[in-house]
N, C-alpha and C positions, 0 to 999 in steps of 0.2 A: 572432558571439556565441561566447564563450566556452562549452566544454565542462563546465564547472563550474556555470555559468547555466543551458544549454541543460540540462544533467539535471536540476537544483534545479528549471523550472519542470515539466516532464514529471511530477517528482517529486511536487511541489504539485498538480500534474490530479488524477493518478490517484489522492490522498488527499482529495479533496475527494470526485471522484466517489465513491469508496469510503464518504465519510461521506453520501452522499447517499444510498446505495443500501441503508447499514446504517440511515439513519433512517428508508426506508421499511420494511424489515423488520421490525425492533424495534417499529413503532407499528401493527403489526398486517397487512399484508400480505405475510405470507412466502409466497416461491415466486413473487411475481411476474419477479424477477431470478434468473434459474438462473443467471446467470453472474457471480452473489456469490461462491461460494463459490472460483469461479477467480481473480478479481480479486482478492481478501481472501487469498491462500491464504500470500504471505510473511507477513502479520500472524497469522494463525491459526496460523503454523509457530512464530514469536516466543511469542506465550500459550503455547502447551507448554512453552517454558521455566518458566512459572513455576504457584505453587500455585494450586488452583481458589478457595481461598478469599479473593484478592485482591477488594475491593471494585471495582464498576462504573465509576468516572473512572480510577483509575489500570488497570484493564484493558483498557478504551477507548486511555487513552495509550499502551499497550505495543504496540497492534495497529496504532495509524499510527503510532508509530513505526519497529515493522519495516515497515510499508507504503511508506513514506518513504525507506530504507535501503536493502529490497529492492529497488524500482525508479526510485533515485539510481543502486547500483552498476550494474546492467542496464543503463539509457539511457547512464552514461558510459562501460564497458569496448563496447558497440556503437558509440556514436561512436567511440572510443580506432580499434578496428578498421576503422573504412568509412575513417579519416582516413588511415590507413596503408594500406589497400590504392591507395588514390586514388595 
């Protein structure tokens, strides 16, 4: 499997789950997932880029997409490295 696949699907997990564990949140059980805020934490760093008064879907978009980005670059510069040391 290519390097470019293999992070795009990792990539795709971890925003899915991400949206799974933000649509428990938001629909009234916060604090069941303490480890939202770690997994979420590239997309929350992305939202500070921008003003608080962005509307809710284009906010949403901005959070996976740094969520997407953040752990695209991560899963392929780690494979980049295990393939070279190999």
């Amino acid at each position: 499997m290519s390097d470019l696949k293999y992070s795009s699907l990792w990539a795709i997990a971890i925003v899915v789950l991400t949206v799974l564990v933000f649509a428990i949140n938001y629909n009234g059980y916060p604090g069941i997932f303490p480890i939202y805020k770690i997994l979420a934490w590239p997309g929350i760093v992305t939202l500070r880029l921008f003003s608080e008064e962005i509307n809710f879907i284009p906010k949403l978009s901005i959070l996976l997409l740094g969520q997407f980005s953040a752990y695209f670059a991560a899963t392929f510069l780690v494979r980049k490295i295990v393939h070279k040391l190999k």
